[in-house]
PDB file of N, CA, C and O in Angstrom:
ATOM      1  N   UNK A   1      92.591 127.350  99.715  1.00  0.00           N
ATOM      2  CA  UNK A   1      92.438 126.499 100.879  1.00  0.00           C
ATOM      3  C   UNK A   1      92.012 125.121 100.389  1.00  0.00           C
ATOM      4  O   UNK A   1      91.092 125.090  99.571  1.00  0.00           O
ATOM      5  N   UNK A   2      92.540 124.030 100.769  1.00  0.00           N
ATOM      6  CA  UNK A   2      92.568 122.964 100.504  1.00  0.00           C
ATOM      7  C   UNK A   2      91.875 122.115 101.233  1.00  0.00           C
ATOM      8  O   UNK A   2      91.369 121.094 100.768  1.00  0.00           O
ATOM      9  N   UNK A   3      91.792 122.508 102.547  1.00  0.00           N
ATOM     10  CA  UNK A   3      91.295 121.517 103.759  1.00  0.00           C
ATOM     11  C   UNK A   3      90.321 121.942 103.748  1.00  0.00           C
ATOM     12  O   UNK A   3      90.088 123.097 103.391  1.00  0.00           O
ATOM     13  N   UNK A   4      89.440 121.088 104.155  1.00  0.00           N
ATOM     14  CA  UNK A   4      87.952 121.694 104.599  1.00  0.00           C
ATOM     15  C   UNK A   4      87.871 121.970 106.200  1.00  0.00           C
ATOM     16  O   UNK A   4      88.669 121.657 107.085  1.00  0.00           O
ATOM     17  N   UNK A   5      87.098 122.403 106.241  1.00  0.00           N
ATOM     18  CA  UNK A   5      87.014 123.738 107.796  1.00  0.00           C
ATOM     19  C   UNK A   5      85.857 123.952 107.688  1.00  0.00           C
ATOM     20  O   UNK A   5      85.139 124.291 106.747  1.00  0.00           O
ATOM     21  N   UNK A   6      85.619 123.627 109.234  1.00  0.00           N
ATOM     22  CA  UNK A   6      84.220 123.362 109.913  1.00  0.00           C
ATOM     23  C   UNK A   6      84.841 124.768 110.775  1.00  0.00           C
ATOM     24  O   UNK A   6      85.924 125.053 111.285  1.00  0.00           O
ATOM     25  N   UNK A   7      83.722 125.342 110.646  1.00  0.00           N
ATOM     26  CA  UNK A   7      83.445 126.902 111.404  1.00  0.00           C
ATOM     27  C   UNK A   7      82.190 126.816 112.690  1.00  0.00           C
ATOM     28  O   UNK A   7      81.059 126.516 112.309  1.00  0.00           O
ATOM     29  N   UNK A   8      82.334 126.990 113.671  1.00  0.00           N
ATOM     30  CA  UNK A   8      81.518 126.803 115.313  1.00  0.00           C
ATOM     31  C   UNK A   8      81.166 128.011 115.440  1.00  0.00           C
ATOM     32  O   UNK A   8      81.991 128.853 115.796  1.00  0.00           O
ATOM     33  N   UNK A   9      79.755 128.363 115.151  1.00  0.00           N
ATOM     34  CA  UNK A   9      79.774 129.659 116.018  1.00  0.00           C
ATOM     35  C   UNK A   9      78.651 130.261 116.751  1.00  0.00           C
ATOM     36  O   UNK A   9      77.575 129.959 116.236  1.00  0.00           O
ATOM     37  N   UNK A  10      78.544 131.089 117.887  1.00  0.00           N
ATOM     38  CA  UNK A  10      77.465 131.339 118.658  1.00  0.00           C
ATOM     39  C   UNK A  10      76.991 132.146 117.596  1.00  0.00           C
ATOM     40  O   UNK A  10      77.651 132.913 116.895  1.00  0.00           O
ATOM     41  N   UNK A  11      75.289 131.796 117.528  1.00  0.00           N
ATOM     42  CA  UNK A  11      74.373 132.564 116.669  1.00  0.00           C
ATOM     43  C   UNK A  11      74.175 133.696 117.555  1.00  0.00           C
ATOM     44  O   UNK A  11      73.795 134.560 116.765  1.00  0.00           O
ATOM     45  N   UNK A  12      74.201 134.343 118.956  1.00  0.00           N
ATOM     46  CA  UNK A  12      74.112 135.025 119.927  1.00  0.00           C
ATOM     47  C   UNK A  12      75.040 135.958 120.177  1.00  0.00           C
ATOM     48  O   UNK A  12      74.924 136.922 120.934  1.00  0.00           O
ATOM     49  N   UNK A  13      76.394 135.508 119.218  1.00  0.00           N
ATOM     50  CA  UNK A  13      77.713 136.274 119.455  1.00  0.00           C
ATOM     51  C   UNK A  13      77.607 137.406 119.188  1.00  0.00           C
ATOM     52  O   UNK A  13      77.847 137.579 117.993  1.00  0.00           O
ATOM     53  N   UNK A  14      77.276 138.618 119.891  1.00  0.00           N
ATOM     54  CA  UNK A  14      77.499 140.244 119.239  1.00  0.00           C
ATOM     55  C   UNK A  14      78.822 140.819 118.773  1.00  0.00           C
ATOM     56  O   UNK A  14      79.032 141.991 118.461  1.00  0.00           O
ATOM     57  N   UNK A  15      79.752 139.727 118.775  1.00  0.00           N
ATOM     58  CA  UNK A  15      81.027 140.374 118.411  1.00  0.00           C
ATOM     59  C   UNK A  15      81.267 139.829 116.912  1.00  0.00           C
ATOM     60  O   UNK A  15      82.136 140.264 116.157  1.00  0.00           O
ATOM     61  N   UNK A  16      80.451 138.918 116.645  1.00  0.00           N
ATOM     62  CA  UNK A  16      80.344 138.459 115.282  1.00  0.00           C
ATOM     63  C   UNK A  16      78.758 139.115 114.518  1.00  0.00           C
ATOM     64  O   UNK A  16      77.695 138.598 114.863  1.00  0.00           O
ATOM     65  N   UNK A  17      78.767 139.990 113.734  1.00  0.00           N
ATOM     66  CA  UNK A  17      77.366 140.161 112.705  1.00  0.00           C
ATOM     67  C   UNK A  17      77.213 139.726 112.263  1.00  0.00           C
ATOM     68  O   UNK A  17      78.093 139.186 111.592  1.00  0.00           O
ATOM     69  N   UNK A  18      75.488 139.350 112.068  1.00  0.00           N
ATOM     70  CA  UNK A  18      75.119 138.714 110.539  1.00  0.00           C
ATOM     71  C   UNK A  18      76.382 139.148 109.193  1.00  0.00           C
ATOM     72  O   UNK A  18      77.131 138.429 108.532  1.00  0.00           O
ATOM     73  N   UNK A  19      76.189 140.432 109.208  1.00  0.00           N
ATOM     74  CA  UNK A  19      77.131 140.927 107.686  1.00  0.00           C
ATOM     75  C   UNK A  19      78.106 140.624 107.648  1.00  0.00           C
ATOM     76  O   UNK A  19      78.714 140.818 106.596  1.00  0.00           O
ATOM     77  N   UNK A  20      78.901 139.874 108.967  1.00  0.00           N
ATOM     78  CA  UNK A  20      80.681 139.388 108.502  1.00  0.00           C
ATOM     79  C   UNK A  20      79.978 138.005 108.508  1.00  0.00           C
ATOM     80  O   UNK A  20      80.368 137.562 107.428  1.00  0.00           O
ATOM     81  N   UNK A  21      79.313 137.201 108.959  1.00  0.00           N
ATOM     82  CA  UNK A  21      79.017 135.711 108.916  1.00  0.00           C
ATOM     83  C   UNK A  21      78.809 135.646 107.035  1.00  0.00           C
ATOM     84  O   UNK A  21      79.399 134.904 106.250  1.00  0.00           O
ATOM     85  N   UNK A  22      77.950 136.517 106.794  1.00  0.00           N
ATOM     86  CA  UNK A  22      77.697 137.194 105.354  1.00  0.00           C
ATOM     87  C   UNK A  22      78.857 137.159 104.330  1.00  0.00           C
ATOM     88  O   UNK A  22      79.034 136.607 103.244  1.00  0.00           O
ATOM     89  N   UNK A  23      79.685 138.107 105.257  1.00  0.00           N
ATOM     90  CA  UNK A  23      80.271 138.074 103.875  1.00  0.00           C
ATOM     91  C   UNK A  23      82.217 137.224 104.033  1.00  0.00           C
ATOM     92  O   UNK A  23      83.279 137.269 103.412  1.00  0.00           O
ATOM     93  N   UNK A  24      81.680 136.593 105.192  1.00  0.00           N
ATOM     94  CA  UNK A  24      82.458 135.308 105.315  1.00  0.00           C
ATOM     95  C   UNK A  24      82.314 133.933 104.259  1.00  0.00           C
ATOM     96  O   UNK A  24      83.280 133.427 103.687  1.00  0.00           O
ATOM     97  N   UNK A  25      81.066 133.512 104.152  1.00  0.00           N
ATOM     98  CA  UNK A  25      80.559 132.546 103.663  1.00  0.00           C
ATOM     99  C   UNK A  25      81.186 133.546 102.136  1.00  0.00           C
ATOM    100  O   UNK A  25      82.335 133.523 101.695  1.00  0.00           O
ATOM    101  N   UNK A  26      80.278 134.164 101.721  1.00  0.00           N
ATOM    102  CA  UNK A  26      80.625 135.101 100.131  1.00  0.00           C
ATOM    103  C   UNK A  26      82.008 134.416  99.886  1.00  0.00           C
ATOM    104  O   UNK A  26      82.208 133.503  99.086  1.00  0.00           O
ATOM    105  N   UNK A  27      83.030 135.070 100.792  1.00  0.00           N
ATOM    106  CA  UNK A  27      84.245 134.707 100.444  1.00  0.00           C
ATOM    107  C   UNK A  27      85.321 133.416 100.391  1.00  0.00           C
ATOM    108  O   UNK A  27      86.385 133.121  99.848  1.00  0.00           O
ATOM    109  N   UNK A  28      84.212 132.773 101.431  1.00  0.00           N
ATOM    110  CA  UNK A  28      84.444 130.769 101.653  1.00  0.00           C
ATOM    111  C   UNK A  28      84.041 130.270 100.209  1.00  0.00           C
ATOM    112  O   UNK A  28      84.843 129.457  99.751  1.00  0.00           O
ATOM    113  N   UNK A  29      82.985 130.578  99.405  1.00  0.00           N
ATOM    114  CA  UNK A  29      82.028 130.323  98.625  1.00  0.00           C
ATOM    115  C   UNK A  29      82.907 130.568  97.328  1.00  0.00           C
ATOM    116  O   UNK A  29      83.209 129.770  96.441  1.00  0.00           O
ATOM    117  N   UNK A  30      83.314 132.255  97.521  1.00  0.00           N
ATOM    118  CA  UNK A  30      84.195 132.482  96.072  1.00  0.00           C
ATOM    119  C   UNK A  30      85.374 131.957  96.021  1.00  0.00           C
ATOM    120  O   UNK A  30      85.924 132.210  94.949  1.00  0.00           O
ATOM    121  N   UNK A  31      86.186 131.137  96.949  1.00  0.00           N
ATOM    122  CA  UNK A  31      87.871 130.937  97.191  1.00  0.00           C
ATOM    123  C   UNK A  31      87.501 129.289  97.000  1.00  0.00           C
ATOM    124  O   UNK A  31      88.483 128.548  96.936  1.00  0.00           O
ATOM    125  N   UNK A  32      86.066 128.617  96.898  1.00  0.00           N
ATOM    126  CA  UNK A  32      85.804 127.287  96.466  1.00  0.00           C
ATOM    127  C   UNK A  32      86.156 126.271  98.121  1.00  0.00           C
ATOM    128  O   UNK A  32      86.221 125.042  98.120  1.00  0.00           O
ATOM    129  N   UNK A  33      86.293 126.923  99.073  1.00  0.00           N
ATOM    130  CA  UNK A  33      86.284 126.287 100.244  1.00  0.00           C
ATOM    131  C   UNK A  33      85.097 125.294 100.872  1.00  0.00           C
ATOM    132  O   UNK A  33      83.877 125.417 100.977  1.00  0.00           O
ATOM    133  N   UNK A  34      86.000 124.301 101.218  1.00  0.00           N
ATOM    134  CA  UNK A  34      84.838 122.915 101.900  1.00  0.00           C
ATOM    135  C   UNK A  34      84.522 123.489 102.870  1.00  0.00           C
ATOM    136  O   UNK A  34      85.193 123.191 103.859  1.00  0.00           O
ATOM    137  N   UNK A  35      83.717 124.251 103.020  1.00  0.00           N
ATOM    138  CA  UNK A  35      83.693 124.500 104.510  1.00  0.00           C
ATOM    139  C   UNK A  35      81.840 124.518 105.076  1.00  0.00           C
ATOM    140  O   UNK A  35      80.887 124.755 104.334  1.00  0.00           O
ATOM    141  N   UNK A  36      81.789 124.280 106.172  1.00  0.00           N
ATOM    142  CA  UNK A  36      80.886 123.747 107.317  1.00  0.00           C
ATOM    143  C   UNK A  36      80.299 124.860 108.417  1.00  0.00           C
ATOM    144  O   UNK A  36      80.440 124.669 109.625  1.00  0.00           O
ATOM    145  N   UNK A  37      79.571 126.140 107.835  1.00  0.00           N
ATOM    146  CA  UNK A  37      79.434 126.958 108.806  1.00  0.00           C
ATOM    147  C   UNK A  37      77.633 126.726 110.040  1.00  0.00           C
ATOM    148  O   UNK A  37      76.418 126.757 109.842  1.00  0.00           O
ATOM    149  N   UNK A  38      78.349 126.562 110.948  1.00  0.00           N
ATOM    150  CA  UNK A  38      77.191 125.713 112.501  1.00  0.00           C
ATOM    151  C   UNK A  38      77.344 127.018 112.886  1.00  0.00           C
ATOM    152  O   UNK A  38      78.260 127.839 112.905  1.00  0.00           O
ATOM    153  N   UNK A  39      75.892 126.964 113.263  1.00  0.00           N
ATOM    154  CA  UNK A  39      75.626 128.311 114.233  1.00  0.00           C
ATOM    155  C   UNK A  39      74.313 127.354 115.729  1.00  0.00           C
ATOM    156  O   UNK A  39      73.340 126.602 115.777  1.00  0.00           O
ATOM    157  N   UNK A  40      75.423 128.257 116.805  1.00  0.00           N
ATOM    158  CA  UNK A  40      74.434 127.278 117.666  1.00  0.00           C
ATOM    159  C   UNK A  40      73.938 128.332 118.684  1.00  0.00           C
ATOM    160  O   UNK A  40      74.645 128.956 119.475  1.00  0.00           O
ATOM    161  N   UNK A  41      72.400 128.435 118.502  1.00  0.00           N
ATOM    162  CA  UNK A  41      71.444 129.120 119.181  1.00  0.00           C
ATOM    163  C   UNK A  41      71.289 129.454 120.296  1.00  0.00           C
ATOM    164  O   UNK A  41      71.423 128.616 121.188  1.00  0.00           O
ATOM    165  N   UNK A  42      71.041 130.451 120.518  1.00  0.00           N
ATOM    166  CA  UNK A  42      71.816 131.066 122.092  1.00  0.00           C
ATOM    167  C   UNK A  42      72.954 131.271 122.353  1.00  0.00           C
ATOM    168  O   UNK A  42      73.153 132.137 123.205  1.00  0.00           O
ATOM    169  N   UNK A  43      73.863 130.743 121.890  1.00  0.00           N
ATOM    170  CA  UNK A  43      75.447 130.408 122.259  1.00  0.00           C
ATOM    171  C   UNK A  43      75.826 131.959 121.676  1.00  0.00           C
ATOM    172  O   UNK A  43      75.479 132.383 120.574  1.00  0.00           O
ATOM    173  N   UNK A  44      76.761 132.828 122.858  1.00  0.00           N
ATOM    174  CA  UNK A  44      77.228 134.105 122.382  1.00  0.00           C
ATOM    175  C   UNK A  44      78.421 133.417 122.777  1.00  0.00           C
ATOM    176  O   UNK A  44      78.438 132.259 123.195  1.00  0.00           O
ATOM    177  N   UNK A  45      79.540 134.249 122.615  1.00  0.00           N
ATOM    178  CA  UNK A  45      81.349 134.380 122.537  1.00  0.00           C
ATOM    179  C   UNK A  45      81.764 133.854 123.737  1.00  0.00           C
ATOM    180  O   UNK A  45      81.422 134.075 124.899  1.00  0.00           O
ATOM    181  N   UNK A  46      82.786 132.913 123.095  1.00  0.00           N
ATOM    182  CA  UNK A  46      83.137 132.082 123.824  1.00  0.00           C
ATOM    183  C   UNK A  46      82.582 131.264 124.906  1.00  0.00           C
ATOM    184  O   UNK A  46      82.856 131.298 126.106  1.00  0.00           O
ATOM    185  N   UNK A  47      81.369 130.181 123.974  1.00  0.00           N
ATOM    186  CA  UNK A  47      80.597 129.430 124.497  1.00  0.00           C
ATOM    187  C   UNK A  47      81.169 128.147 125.168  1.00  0.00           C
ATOM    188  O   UNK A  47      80.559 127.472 125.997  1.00  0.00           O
ATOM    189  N   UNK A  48      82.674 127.853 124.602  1.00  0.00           N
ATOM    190  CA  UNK A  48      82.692 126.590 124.746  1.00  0.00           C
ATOM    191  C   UNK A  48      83.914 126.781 126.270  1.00  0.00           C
ATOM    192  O   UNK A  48      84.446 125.776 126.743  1.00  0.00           O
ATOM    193  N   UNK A  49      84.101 127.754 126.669  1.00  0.00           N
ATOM    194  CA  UNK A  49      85.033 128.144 127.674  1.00  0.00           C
ATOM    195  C   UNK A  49      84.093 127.999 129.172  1.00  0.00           C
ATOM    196  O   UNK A  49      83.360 128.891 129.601  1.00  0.00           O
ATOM    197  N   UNK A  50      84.250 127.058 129.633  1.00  0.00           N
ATOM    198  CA  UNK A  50      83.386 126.922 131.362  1.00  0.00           C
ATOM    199  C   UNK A  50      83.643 128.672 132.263  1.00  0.00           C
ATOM    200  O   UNK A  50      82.684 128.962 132.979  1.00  0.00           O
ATOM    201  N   UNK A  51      84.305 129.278 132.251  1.00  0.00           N
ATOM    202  CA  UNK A  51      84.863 130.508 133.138  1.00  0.00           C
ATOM    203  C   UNK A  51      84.659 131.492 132.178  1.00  0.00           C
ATOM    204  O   UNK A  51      85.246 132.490 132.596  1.00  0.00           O
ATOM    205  N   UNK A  52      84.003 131.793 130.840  1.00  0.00           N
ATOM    206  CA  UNK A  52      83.638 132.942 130.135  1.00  0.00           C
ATOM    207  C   UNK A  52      82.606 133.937 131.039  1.00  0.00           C
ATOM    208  O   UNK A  52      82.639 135.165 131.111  1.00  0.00           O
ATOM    209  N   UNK A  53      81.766 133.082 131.643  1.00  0.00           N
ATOM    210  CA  UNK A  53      80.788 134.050 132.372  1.00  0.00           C
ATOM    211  C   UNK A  53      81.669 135.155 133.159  1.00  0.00           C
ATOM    212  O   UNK A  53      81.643 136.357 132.894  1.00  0.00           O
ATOM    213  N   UNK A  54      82.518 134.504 134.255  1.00  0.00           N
ATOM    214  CA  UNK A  54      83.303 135.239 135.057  1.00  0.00           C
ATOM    215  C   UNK A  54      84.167 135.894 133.729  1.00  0.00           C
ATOM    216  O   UNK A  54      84.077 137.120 133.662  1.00  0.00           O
ATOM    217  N   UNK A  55      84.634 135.522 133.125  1.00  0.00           N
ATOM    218  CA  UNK A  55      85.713 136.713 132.942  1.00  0.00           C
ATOM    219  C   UNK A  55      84.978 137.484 132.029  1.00  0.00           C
ATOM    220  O   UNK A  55      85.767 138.057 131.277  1.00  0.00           O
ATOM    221  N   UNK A  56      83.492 137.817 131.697  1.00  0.00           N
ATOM    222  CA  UNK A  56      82.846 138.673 130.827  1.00  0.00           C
ATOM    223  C   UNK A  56      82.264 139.068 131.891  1.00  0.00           C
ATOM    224  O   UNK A  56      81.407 139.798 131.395  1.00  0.00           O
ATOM    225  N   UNK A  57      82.088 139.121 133.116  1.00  0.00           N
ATOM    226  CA  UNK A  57      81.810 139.921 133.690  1.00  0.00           C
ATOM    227  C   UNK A  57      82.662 140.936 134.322  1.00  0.00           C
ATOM    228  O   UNK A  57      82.419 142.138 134.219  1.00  0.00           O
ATOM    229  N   UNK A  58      83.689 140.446 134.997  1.00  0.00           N
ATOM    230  CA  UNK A  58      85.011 141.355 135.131  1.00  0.00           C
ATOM    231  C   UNK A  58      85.772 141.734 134.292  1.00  0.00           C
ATOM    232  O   UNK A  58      86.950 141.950 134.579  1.00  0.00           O
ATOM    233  N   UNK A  59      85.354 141.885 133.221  1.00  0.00           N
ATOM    234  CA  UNK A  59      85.313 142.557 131.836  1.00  0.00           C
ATOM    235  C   UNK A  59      84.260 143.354 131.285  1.00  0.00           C
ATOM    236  O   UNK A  59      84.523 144.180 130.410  1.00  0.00           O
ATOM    237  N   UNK A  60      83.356 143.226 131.614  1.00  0.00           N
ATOM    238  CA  UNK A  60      82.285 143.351 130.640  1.00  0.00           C
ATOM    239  C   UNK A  60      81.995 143.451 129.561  1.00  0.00           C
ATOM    240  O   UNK A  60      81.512 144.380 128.913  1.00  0.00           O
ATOM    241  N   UNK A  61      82.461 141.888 129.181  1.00  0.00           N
ATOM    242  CA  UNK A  61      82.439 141.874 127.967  1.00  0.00           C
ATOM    243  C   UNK A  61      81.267 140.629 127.300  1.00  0.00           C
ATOM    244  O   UNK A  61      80.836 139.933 128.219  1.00  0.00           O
ATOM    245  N   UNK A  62      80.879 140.365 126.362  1.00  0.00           N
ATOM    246  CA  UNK A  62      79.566 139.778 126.003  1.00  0.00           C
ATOM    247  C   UNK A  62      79.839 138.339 126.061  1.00  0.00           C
ATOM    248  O   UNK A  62      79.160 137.654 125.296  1.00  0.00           O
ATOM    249  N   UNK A  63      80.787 137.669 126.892  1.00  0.00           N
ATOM    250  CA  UNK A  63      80.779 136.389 127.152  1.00  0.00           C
ATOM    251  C   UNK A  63      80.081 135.380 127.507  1.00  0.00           C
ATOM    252  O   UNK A  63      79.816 135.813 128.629  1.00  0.00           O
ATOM    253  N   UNK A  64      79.579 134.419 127.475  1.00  0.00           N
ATOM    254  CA  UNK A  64      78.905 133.291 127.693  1.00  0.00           C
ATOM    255  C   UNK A  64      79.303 132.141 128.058  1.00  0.00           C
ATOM    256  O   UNK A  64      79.083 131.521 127.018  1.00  0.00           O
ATOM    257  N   UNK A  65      79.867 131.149 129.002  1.00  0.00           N
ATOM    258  CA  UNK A  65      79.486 129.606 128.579  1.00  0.00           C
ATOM    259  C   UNK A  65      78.317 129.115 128.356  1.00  0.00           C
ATOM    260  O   UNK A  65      77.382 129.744 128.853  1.00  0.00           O
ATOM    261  N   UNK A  66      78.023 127.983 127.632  1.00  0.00           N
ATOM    262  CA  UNK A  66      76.914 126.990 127.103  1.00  0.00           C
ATOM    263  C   UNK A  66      77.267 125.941 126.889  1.00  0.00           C
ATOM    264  O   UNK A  66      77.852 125.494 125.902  1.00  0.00           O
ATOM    265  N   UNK A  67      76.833 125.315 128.087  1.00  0.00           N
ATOM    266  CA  UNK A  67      76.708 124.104 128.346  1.00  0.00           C
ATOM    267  C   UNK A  67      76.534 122.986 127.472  1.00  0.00           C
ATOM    268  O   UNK A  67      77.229 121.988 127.278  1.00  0.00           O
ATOM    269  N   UNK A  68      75.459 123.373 126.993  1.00  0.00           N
ATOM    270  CA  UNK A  68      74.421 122.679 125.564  1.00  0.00           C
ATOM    271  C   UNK A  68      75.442 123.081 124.424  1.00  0.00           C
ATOM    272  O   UNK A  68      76.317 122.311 124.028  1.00  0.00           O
ATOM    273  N   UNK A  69      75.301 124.011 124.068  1.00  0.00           N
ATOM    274  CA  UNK A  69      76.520 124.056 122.688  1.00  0.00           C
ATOM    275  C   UNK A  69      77.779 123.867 123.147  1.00  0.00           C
ATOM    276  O   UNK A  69      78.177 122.763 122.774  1.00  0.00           O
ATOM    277  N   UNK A  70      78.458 124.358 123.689  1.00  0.00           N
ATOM    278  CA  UNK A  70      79.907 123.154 123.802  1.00  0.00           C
ATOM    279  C   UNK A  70      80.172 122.026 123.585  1.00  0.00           C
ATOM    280  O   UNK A  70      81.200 121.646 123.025  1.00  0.00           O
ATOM    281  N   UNK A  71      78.889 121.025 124.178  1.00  0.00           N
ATOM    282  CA  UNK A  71      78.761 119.527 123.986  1.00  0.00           C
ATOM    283  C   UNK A  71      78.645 119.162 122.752  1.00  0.00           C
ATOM    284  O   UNK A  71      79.140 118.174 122.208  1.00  0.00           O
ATOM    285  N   UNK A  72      77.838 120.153 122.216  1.00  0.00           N
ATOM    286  CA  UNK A  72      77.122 119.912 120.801  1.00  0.00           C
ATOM    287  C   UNK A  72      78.547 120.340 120.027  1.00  0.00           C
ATOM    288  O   UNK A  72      79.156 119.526 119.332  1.00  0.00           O
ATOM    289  N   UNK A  73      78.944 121.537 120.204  1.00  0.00           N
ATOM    290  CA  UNK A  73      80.263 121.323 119.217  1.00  0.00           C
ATOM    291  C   UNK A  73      81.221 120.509 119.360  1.00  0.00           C
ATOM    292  O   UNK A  73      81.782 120.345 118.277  1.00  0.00           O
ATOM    293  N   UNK A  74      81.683 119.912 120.189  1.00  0.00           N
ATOM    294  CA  UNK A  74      82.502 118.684 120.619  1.00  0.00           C
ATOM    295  C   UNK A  74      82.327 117.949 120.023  1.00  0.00           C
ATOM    296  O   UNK A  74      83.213 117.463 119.321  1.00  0.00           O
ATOM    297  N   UNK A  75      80.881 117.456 120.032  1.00  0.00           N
ATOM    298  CA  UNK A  75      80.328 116.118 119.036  1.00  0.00           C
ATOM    299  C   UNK A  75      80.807 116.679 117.814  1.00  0.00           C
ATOM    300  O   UNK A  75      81.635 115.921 117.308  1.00  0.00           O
ATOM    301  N   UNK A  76      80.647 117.520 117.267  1.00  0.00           N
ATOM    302  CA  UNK A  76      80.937 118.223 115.907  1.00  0.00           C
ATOM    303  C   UNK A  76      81.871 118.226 115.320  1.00  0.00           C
ATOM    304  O   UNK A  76      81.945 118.044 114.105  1.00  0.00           O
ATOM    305  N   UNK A  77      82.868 118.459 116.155  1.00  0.00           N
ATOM    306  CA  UNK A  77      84.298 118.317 115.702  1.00  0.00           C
ATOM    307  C   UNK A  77      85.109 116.859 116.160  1.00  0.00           C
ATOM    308  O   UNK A  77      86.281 116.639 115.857  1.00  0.00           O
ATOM    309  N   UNK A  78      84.456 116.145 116.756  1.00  0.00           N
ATOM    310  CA  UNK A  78      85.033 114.798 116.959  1.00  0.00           C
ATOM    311  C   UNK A  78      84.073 113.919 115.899  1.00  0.00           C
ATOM    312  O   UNK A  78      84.376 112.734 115.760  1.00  0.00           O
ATOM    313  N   UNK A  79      83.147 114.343 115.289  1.00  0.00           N
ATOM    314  CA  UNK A  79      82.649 113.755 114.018  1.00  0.00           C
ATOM    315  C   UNK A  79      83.216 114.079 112.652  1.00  0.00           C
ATOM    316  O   UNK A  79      83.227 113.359 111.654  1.00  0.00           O
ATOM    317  N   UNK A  80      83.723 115.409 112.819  1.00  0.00           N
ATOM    318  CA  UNK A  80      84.534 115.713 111.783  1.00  0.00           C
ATOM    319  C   UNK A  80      86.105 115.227 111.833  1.00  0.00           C
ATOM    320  O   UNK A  80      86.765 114.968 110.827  1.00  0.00           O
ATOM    321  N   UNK A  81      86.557 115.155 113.111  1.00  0.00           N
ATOM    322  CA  UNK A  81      87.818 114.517 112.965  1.00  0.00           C
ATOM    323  C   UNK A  81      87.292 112.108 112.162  1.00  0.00           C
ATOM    324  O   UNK A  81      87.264 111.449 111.122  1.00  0.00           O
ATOM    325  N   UNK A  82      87.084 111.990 113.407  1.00  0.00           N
ATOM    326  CA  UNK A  82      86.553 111.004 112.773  1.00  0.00           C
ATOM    327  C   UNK A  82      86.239 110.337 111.056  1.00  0.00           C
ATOM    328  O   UNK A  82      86.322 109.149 110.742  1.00  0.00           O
ATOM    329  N   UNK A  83      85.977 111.163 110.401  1.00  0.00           N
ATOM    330  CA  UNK A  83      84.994 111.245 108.932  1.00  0.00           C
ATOM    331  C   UNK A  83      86.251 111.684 108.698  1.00  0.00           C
ATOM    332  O   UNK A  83      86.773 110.669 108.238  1.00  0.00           O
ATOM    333  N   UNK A  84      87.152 112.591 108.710  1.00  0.00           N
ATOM    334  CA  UNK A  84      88.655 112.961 108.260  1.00  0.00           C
ATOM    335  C   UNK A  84      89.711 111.953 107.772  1.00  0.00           C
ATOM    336  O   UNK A  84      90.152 111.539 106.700  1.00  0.00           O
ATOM    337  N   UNK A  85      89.983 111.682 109.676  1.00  0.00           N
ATOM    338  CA  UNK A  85      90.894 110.674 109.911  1.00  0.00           C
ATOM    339  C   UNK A  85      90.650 109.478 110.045  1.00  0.00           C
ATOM    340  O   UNK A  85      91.328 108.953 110.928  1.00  0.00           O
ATOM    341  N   UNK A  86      89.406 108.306 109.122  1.00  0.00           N
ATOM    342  CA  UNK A  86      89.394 107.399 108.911  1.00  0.00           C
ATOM    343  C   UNK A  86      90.401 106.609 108.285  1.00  0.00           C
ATOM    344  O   UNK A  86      90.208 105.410 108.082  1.00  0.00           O
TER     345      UNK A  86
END
């Protein structure tokens, strides 16, 4: 992998474990990847989706929006585009 890659993710997400975040990085780390792993607090699956609540509930599934981290990853990735595509 050549590009660097910024990774977003709810620290709250139960569909993501510590041990794959684990042994994600391991393998970002051994393949020599630029990469940027954000974990944003509170934020579970599919934080940055406004209608996750509803459809994790008529699902029941561990969905979230977050308000606060969405914004915050937005900034994140429009700072990383930015710093990119100068």
């Amino acid at each position: 992998v050549k590009a660097r890659v910024p990774v977003l993710n709810g620290d709250d997400d139960p569909m993501v474990t510590p041990e794959q975040i684990a042994a994600f990085k391991k393998e970002m780390d051994a393949a020599g990847v630029d990469y940027r792993l954000i974990g944003y607090p509170g934020a579970r699956h599919s934080f940055t989706n406004p209608g996750a609540d509803a459809v994790g509930k008529e699902f029941n599934l561990p969905l979230a929006y977050s308000a606060e981290a969405d914004k915050e990853s937005w900034q994140t990735m429009l700072d990383f585009f930015r710093e990119i595509f100068r």
